[in-house]
C-alpha positions in Angstrom: 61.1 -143.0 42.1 57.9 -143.6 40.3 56.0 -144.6 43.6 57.5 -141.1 45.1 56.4 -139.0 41.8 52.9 -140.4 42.5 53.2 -139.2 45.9 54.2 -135.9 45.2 51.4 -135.6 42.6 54.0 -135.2 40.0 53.7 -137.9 37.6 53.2 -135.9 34.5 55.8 -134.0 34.9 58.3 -137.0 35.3 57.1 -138.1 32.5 56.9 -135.4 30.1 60.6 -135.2 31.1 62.2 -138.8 31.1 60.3 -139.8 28.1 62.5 -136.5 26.0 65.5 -138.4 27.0 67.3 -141.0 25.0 65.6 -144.5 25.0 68.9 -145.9 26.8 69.1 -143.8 29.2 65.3 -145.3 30.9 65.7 -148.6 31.4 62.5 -150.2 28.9 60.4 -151.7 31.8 60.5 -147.8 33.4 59.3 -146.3 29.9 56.7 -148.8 29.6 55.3 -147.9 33.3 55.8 -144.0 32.4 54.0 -144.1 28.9 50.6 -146.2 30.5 50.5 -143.9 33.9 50.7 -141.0 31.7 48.2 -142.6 29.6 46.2 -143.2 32.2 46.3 -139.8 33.4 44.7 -138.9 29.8 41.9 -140.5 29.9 41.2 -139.7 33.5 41.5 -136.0 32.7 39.1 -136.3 30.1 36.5 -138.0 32.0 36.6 -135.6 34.4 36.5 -132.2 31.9 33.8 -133.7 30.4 31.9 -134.2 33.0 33.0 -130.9 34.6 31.5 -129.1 31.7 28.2 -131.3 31.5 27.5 -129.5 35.3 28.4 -126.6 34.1 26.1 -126.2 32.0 23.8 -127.1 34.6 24.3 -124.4 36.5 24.6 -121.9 33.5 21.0 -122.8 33.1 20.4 -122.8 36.8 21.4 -119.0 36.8 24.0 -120.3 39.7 27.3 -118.5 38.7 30.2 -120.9 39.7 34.2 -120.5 38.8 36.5 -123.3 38.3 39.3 -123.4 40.9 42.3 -125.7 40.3 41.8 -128.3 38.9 42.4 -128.1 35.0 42.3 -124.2 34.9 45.0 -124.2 36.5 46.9 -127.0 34.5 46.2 -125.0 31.5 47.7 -121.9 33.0 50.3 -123.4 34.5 51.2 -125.8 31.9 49.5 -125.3 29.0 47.7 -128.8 29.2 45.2 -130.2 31.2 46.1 -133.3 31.4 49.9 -132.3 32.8 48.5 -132.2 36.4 47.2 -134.8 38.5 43.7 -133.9 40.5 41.6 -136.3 42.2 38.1 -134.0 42.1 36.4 -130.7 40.5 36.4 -127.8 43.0 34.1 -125.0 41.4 34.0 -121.7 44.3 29.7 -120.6 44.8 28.3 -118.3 46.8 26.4 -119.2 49.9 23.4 -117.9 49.0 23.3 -120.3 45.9 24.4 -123.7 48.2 21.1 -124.8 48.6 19.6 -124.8 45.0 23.5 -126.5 43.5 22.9 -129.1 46.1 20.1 -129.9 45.0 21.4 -129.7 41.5 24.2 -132.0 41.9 21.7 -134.7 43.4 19.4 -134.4 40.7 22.4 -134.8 38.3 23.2 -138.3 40.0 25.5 -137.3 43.1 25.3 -138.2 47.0 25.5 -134.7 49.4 28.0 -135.5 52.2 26.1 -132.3 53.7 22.9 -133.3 53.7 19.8 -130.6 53.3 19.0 -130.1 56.6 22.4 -129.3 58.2 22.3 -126.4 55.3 18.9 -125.2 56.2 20.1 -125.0 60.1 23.2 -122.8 58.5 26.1 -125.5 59.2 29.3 -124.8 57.5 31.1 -127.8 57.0 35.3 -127.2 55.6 33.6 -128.4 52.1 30.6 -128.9 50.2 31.5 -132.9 49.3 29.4 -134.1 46.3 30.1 -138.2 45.0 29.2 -139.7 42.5 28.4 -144.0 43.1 28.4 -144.6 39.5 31.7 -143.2 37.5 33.6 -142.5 41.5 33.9 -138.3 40.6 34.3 -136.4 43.5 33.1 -132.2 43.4 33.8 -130.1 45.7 31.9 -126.7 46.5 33.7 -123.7 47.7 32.7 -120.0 48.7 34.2 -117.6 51.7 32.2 -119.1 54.2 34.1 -122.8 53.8 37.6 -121.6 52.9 38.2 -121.1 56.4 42.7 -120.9 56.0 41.8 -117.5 54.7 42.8 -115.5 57.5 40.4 -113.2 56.6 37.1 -113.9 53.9 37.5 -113.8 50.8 35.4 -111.1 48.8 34.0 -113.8 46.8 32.0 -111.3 44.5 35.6 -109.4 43.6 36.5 -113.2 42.5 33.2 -112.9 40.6 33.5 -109.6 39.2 37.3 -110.4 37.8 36.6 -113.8 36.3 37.9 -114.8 33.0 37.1 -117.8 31.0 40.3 -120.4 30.3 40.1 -122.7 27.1 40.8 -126.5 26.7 39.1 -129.2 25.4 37.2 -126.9 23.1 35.3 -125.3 25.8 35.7 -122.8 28.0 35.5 -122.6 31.8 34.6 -119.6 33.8 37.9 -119.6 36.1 39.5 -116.9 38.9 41.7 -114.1 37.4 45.5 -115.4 37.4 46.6 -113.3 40.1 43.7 -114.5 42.2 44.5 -118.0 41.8 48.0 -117.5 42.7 46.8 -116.6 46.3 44.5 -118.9 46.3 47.0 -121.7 45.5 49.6 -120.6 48.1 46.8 -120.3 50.7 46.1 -124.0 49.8 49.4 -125.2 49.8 49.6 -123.4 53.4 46.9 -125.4 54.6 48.4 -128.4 53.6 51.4 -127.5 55.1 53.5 -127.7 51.6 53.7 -131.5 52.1 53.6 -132.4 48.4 55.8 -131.5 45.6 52.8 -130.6 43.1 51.6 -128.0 45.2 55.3 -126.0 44.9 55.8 -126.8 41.0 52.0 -125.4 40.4 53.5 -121.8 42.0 56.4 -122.0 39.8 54.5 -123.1 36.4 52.2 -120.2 37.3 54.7 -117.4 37.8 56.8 -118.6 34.6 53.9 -118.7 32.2 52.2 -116.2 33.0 54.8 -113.7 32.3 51.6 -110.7 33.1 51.0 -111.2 36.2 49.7 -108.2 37.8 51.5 -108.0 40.9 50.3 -105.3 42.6 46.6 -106.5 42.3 48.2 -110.1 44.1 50.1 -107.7 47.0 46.5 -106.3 47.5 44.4 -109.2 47.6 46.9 -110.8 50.1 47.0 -107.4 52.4 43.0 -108.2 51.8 42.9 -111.3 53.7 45.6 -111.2 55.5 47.6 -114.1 53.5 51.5 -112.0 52.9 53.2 -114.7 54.6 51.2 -117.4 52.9 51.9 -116.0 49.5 55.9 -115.1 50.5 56.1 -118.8 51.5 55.2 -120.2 48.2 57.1 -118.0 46.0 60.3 -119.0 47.8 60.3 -122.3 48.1 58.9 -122.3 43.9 61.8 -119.8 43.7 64.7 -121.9 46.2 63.5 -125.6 44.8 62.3 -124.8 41.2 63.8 -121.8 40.0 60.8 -119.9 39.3 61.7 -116.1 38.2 60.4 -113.6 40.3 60.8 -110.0 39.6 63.3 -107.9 41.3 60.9 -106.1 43.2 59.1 -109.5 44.5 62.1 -111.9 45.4 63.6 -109.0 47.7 60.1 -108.4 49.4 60.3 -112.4 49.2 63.5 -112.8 50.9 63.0 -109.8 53.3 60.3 -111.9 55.2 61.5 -114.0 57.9 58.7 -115.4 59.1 58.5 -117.1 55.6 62.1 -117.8 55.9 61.6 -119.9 59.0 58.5 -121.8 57.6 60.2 -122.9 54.8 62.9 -124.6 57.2 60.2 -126.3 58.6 58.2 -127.3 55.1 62.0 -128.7 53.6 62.4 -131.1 56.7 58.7 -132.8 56.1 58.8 -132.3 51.8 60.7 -135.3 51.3 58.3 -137.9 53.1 55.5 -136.7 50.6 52.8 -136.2 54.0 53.3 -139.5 55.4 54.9 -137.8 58.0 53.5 -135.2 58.6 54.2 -132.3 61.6 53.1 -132.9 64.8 50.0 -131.4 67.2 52.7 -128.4 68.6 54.2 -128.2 65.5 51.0 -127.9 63.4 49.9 -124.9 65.7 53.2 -123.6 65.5 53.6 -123.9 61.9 50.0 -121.8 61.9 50.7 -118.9 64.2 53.7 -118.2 62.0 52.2 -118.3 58.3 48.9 -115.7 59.5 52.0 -113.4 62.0 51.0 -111.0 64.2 50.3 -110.9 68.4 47.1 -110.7 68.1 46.0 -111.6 64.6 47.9 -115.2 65.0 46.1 -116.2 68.1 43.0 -115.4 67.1 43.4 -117.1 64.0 44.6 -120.4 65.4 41.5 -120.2 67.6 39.0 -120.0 65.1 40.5 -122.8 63.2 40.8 -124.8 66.4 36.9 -124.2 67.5 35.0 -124.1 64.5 33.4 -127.3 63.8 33.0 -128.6 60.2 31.3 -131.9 59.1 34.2 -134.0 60.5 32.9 -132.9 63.8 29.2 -133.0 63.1 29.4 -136.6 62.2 31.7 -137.4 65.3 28.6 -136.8 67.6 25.4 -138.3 68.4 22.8 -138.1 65.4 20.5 -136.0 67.6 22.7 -133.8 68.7 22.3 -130.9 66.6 24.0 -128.1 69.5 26.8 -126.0 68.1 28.7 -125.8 70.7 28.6 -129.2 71.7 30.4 -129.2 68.2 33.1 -127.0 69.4 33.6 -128.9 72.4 34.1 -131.6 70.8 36.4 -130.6 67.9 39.9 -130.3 69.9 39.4 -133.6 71.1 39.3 -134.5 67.6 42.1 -132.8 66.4 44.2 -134.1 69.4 43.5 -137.8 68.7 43.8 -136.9 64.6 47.2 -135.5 64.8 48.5 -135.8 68.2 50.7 -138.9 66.7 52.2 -136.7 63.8 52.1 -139.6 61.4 50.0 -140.3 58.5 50.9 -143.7 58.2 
C-alpha cells in the first residue's frame, strides 16, 4: 500500500489520513514508515521553495515576469499546505521572447540547459525548457504557449499574465496563474499523461472543494479558448466519480452530458490502478487522443501535430550535425513507435 501511494504521488495524503486514526489500528512498523516519508517530504518541500523563491528573485530583477505553475501553488490552493503534495521539479510558465535571457539566468545561477543556446537561437522548441542542477539534484522546468503543445490550441500566455495573483506560503509570496486558469491547466496536464496517477485526480478535486469561488464561466471560456472542453469534462468526472468532489448543478450535468468524456474515463479506470507501469498502447494512445481534443477535423489535425512536431527527444535522437527540421519530423514517429509500441512502462 505504501509502495502504491508513492506511485500514485499520494503519499501525503495517506498520511495525513492514517496517522488521525487510532495508534492500534496502524500496525507501529507502518506509522513509523508514514511519519519519516512524510518527514521527508517536509524537508524536500522546503528545499525546493527556498530555492524556488531565490530564482525568483532572480528574475524579478531580471525584469523576466514568470508565474509558478503547480508545484506548491497549487498545494497551497488545493490543500492549504505545501508540503501536502508530492513534486519532483519547479515549473515557472515565460514567454518566448524572454527564453533566451532566463537561460542564461538559470546557468549563471549554477544549472545545466538540456537546450542548449544554439538550438534556441535557430528557434527549436523542445516539449520543455529542462534546467538541472549537479549540485543539490533540483530540476526547473520552463513553460510558455509555444512548449505546452497538449493545448489543442495556444494558450494566450499574456491573459495568464494579465490575470495573475500572488499565493502565500512559507512567508513569501509567488506570482501564480488565476485559480480558474490553473484548473485547466491541470486537467490539460493530467490529459497528457493520460490520468495514469492518482495525484493528478485528487489535485482536481482539492481544487474544486477549496476554492469554493471558482469562477466558472471564466474556466468554460478559457477551455472554448483552446479548445480543451473534453479535457476539462474528463477531469471533473473522474475527481467527481472517484473522489467526491462537489460540482455545481450547472457543471456536473454539462459534466455528465459529455460522452466523449464518458468514454475516456472507461478507458483512464482500466489503466488507474497500475499507477503508469502499464500504460495504453501505440492504437490506444492515438485513440485515447482523438477523443479528448473531439471533432472530424479538429481531432486529426490535432493528433498530427503532436505526432510530427519534433521536440528535444528527437533532436538528440539524430546525428549531432544534423540540424534539418524535417529530418526531425521524419524521424519522430519512428520514435514514438519504438517508445510506446510495447504499451508497457516496465
Amino acid at each position: 500500500m505504501l509502495g502504491l501511494a508513492e506511485d500514485h504521488g499520494v503519499t501525503g495524503h495517506l498520511a495525513a489520513r492514517l496517522l488521525q486514526l487510532d495508534q492500534d489500528f496502524v500496525p507501529p512498523a507502518t506509522r513509523q514508515a508514514l511519519v519519516e516519508r512524510q518527514r521527508m517530504q517536509i524537508v524536500v518541500t522546503l528545499r525546493m521553495n527556498a530555492e524556488l523563491f531565490r530564482l525568483l528573485d532572480r528574475l524579478e530583477a531580471a525584469d523576466i515576469g514568470a508565474l509558478v505553475v503547480k508545484g506548491p501553488v497549487l498545494a497551497v490552493q488545493a490543500y492549504g499546505d505545501s508540503a501536502m503534495r508530492s513534486y519532483g521539479d519547479l515549473d515557472l510558465l515565460v514567454r518566448q521572447r524572454d527564453i533566451r535571457r532566463a537561460t542564461e539566468l538559470m546557468i549563471a545561477a549554477g544549472y545545466q540547459a538540456a537546450v542548449p543556446l544554439p538550438a534556441i537561437d535557430a528557434g527549436k522548441i523542445p516539449g520543455q525548457y529542462l534546467f538541472s542542477n549537479p549540485d543539490s539534484k533540483l530540476l526547473v522546468e520552463l513553460h510558455n504557449d509555444f512548449t505546452l503543445r497538449y493545448f489543442p490550441r495556444r494558450l494566450p500566455i499574456e491573459e495568464f499574465f494579465a490575470r495573475q495573483i500572488h499565493v502565500r506560503f512559507d512567508a513569501h509570496e509567488a506570482p501564480a496563474p488565476s485559480v480558474e486558469d490553473e484548473l485547466v491547466l491541470i486537467c490539460i496536464h493530467g490529459a497528457k499523461h493520460f490520468w495514469e496517477r492518482l495525484m493528478w485526480i485528487a489535485d482536481v478535486a482539492a481544487l474544486v472543494s477549496r476554492q469554493s469561488a471558482i469562477d466558472w464561466e471564466r474556466v468554460a471560456e478559457l477551455t472554448h479558448a483552446v479548445g480543451a472542453q473534453c479535457m476539462l469534462h474528463t477531469g471533473l468526472r473522474l475527481a467527481a466519480d472517484l473522489l467526491h468532489a462537489p460540482l455545481p448543478n450547472k457543471i456536473s450535468t454539462r459534466v455528465r452530458a459529455d460522452l466523449a468524456a464518458a468514454r475516456l474515463v472507461e478507458g483512464i479506470l482500466s489503466w488507474l490502478p497500475a499507477a503508469g507501469y502499464q500504460h495504453p498502447g501505440l492504437f490506444e494512445r492515438a485513440a485515447f487522443r482523438l477523443r479528448m481534443r473531439g471533432g472530424l477535423i479538429s481531432a486529426p489535425a490535432y493528433l498530427l501535430r503532436l505526432l510530427l512536431t519534433p521536440t528535444e527527444e528527437d533532436w538528440l535522437e539524430g546525428p549531432k550535425e544534423s540540424h534539418h527540421r524535417f529530418l526531425d519530423v521524419i524521424r519522430r514517429p519512428f520514435r514514438l513507435v519504438r517508445k510506446y509500441g510495447r504499451g508497457n512502462k516496465s
